[in-house]
C-alpha positions as CSV (number, residue, x, y, z in Angstrom):
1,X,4.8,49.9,36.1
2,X,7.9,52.1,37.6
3,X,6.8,55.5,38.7
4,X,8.9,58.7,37.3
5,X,10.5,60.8,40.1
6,X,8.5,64.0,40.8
7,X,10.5,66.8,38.5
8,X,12.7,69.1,40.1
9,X,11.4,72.8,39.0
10,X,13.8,75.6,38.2
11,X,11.2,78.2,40.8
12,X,9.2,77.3,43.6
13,X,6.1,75.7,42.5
14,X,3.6,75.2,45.2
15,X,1.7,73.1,42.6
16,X,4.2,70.3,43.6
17,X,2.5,70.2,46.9
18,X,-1.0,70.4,46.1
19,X,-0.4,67.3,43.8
20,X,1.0,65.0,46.8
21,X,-1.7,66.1,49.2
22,X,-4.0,65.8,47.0
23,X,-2.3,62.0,46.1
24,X,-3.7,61.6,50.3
25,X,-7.4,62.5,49.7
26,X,-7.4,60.3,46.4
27,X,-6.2,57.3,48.7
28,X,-8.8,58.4,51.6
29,X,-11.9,57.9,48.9
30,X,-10.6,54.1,48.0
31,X,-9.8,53.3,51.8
32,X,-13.0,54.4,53.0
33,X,-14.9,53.1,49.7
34,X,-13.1,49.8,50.8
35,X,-14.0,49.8,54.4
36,X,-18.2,50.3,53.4
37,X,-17.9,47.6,50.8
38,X,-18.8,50.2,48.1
39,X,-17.9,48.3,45.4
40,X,-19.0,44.8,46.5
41,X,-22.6,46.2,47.2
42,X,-22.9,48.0,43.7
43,X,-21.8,44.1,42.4
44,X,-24.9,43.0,44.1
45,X,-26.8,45.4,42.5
46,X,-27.1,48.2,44.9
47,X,-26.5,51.4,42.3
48,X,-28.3,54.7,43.6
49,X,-27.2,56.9,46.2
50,X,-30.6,55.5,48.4
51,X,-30.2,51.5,47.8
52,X,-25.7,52.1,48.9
53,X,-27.2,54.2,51.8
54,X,-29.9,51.7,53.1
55,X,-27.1,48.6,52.8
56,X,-24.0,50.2,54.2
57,X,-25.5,52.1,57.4
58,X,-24.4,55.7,55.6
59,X,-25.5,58.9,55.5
60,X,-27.2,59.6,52.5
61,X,-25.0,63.1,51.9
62,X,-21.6,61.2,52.8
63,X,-22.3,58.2,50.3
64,X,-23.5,60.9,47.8
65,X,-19.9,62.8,47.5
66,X,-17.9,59.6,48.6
67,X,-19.5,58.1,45.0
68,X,-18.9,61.4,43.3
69,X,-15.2,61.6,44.2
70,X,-15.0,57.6,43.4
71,X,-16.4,58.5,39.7
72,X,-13.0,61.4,39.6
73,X,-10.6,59.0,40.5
74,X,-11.6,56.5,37.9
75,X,-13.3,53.6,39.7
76,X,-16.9,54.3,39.3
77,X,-18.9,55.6,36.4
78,X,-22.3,57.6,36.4
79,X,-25.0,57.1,34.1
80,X,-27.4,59.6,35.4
81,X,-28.4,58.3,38.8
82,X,-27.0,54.8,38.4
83,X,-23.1,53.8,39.7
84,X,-21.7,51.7,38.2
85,X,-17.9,49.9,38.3
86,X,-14.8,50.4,35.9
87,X,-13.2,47.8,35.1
88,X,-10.0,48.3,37.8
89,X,-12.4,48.1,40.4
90,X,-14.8,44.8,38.9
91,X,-11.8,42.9,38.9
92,X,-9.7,44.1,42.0
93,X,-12.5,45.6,45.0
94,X,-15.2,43.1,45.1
95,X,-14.9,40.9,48.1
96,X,-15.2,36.9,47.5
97,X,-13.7,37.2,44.1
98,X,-10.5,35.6,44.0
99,X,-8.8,38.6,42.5
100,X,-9.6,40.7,45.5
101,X,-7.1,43.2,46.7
102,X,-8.6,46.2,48.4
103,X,-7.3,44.9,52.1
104,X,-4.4,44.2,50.9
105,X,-3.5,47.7,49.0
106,X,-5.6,49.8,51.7
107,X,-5.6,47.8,54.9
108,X,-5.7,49.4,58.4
109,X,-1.9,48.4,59.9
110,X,-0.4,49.4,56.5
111,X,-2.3,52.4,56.7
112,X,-1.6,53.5,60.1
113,X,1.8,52.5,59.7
114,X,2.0,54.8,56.8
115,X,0.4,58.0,58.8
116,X,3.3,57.1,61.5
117,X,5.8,57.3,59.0
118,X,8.0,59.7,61.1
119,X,8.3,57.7,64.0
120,X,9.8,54.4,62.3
121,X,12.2,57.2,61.1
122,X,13.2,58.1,64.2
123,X,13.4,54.7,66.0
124,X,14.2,52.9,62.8
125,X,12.2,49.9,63.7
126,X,8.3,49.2,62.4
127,X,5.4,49.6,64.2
128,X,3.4,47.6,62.7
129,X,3.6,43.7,61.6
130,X,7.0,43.0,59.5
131,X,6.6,41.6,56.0
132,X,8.1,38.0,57.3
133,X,5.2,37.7,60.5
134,X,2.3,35.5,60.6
135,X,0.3,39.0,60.5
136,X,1.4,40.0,57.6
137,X,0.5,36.8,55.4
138,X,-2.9,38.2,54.4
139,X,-1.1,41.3,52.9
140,X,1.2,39.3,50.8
141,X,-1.9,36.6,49.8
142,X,-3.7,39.7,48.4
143,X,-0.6,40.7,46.1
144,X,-0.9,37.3,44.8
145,X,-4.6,37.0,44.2
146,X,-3.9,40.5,42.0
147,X,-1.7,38.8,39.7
148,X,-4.9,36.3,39.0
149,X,-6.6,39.7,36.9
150,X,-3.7,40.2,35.0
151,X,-1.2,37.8,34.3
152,X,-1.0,38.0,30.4
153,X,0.2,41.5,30.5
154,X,3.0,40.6,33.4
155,X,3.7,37.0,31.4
156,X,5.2,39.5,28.5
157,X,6.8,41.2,30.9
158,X,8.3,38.5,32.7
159,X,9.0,36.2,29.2
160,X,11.3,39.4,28.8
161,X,13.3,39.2,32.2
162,X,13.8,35.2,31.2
163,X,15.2,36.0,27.4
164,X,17.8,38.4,29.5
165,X,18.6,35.5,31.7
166,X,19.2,32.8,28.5
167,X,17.8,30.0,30.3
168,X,18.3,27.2,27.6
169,X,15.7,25.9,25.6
170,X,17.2,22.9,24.8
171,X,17.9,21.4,28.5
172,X,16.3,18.4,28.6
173,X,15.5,19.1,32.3
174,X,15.4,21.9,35.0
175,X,14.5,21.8,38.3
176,X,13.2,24.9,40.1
177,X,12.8,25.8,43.5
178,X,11.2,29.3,43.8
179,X,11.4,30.8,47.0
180,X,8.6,33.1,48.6
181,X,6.5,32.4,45.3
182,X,3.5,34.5,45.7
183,X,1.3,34.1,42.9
184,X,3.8,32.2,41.1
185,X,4.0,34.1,37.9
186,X,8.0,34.5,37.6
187,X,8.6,31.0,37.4
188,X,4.9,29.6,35.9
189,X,6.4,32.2,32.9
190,X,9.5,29.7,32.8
191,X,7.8,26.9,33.0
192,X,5.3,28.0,29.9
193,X,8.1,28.4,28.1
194,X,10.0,25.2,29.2
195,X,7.7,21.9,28.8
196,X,10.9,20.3,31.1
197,X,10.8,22.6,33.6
198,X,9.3,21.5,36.9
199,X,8.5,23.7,39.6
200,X,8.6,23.7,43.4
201,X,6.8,27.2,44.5
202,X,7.0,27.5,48.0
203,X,5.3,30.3,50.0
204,X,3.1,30.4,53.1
205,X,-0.2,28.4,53.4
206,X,-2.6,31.2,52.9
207,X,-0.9,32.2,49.8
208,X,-0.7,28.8,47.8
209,X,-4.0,28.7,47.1
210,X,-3.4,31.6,44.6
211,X,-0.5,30.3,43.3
212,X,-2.6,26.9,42.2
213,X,-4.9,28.8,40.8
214,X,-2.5,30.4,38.3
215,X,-1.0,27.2,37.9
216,X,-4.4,26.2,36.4
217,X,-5.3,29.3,34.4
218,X,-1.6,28.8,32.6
219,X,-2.3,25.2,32.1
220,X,0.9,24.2,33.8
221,X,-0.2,22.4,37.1
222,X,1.5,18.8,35.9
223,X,4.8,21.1,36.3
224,X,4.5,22.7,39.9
225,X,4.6,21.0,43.3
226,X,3.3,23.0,46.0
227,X,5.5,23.5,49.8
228,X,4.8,25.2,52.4
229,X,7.5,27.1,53.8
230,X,8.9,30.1,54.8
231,X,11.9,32.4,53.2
232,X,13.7,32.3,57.1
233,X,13.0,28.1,57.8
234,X,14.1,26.9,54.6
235,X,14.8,22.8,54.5
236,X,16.0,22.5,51.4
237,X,17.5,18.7,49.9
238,X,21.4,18.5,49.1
239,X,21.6,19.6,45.0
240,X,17.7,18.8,44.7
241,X,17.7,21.9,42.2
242,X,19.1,23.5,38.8
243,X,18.1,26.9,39.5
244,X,16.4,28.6,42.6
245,X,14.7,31.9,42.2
246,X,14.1,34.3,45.1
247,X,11.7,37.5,44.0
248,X,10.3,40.4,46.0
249,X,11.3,38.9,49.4
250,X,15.6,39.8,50.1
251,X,14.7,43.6,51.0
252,X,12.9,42.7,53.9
253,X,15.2,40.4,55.1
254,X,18.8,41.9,57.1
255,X,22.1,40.7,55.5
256,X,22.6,37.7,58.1
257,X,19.1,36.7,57.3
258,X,19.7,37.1,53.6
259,X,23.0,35.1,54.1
260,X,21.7,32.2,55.9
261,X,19.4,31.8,53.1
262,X,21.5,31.9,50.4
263,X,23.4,29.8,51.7
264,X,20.5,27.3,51.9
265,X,19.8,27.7,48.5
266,X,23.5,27.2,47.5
267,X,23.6,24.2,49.0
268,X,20.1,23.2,47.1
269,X,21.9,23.6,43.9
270,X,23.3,21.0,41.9
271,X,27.1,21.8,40.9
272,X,27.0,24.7,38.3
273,X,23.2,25.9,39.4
274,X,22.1,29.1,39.1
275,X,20.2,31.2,41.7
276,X,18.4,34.4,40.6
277,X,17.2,37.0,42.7
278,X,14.6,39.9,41.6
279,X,14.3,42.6,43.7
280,X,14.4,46.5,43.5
281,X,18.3,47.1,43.8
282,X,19.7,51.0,44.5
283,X,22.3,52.4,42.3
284,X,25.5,52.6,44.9
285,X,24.5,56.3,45.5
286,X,21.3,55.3,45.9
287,X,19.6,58.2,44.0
288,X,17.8,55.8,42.0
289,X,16.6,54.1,39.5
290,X,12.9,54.5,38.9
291,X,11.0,54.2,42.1
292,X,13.4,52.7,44.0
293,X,13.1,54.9,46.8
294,X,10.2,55.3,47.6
295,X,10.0,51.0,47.7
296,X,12.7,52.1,50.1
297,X,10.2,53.7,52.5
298,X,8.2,49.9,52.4
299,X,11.5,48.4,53.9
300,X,11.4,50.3,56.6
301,X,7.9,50.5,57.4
302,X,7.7,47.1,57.3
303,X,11.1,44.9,58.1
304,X,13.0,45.5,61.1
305,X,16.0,45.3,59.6
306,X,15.8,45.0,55.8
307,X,17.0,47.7,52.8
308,X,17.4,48.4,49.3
309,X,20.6,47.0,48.5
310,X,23.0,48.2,46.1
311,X,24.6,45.6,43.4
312,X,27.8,45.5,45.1
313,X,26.0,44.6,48.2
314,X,24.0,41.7,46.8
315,X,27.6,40.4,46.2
316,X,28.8,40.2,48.7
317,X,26.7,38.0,50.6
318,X,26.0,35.9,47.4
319,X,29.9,35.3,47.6
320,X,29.9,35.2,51.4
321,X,27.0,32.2,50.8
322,X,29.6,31.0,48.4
323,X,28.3,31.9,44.7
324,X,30.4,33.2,41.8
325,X,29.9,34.6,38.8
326,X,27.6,37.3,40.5
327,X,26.1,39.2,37.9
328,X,23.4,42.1,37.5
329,X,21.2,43.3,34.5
330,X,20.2,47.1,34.3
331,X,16.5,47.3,34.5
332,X,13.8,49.6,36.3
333,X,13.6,46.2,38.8
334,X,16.7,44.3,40.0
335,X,17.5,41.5,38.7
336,X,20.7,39.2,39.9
337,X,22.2,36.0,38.9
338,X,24.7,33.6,40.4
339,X,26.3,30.1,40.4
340,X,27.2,27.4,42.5
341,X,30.8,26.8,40.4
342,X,32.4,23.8,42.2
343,X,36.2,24.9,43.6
344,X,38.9,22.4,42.3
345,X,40.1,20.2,45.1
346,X,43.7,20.5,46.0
């Protein structure tokens, strides 16, 4: 869901600050609720102040106002002297279920990296693990065991993005690479909509698992084949493919590695293909839209040399991968489309 800008008052409002700092403390409860296993230990059963004190080593004061401030935030309720989990947390902060994302959202490098913020801007390179390294594959696995919780709401979502895109429903085939898949939802959504449609989602070995696991839950496996790969190494067949799909993954990358991969994927496509990349893409002041900004601050946390890239900049290294037709569709997230049109021979 894109987040609204904070509102610009006409006087000076130190209300403005007490909210973000107090956005810091809300994020301190769920970090260190997280690191004691609050909410996997009141799964098993553990639901007083005494019985979460006993299992997690704490003191019995600490655990007390830690619960109390979990309650405020909205991922615990009370019912007298009983804890007990709202429904965010059942599905999302209890270890072993497959749905599990606290280390993912609250983990320690992304933190620290975070609290550091103002030496990245000086140096403008991360200190911690980039979004393409080894290290970071558990963060990325953990966005896509989220999308396991709730895929129906994002399939609505997402069946929305496709109408924009007029993929046709009478093909009578379609062949899909999608790049960096994650979970898999953006092109699972196509291929529930598209009997024909037959998947290749291709994403890192610790992150597949998740991806066949929505594969399942959408009753589309027979469609998907599974790769492991990686965004930077791509061996891709000669026009294997009708349409490749690249989502959540170009910002991190630097315009030669965003090239080289495009260019990949171009030669992937069959002759009039279509590639379509979804990312959060700056208006060409970049004020904007939506959140965009702030996902700006992720970039450069955690790539060394990726950004939020304006339209006119996602064409020109489509074009210089050779695409045409380059075209954009206004929405709170970017979304970009682009052919492989074969040039007339001489």
């Amino acid at each position: 869901m894109p987040r609204r800008a904070t509102r610009v008052e006409d006087v000076a409002n130190r209300d403005v600050l007490d909210d973000i700092a107090f956005g810091f403390y809300k994020a301190a409860v769920l970090k260190a609720a997280v690191e004691l296993e609050i909410f996997t230990r009141i799964a098993e059963g553990h639901r007083t102040v005494p019985s979460l004190t006993r299992i997690t080593s704490a003191s019995e004061r600490g655990t007390r106002i830690l619960l109390d401030a979990l309650c405020f935030i909205g991922m615990l309720t009370r019912d007298r002297f009983e804890y007990k989990l709202a429904p965010t947390a059942e599905s999302f902060l209890v270890k072993g279920k497959p749905t599990y994302f606290g280390d993912a959202a609250l983990g320690n490098f992304a933190w620290d990296a975070r609290g550091q913020l103002s030496k990245t801007v000086r140096t403008g390179k991360p200190i911690s693990p980039i979004a393409t390294s080894d290290a970071f594959e558990p963060i990325w696995a953990g966005g896509a065991a989220s999308h396991l919780a709730d895929w129906q709401k994002n399939l609505a979502d997402l069946n929305a993005l496709w109408d924009k895109l007029a993929i046709a429903p009478d093909v009578k085939s379609l062949r899909v690479l999608d790049v960096a898949c994650g979970s898999g939802i953006f092109s699972f959504a196509l291929a529930k909509r598209l009997p024909v449609a037959r998947i290749t989602a291709l994403d890192r070995a610790m992150i597949l698992p998740y991806a066949k696991h929505l594969a399942e839950a959408l009753g589309i496996s027979s469609q998907v084949a599974f790769v492991v790969g990686d965004v930077l190494n791509l061996e891709l067949k000669s026009e294997a493919f009708d349409l490749v799909l690249f989502g959540n993954v170009t910002q991190y990358l630097s315009p030669e590695q965003n090239i080289g991969a495009l260019r990949k994927a171009f030669e992937s496509l069959a002759p009039n293909g279509r590639i379509v990349i979804a990312a959060p893409i700056a208006d060409e002041d970049h004020k904007g839209p939506g959140e965009v900004p702030m996902i700006g601050v992720e970039t450069l946390l955690f790539s060394s040399d990726g950004d939020i890239y304006t339209f006119v900049e996602y064409r020109g290294m489509l074009e210089t991968a050779g695409f045409s037709e380059v075209t954009t569709y206004k929405d709170d997230w970017g979304l970009i489309s682009a052919r492989r049109i074969e040039k007339p021979k001489a």
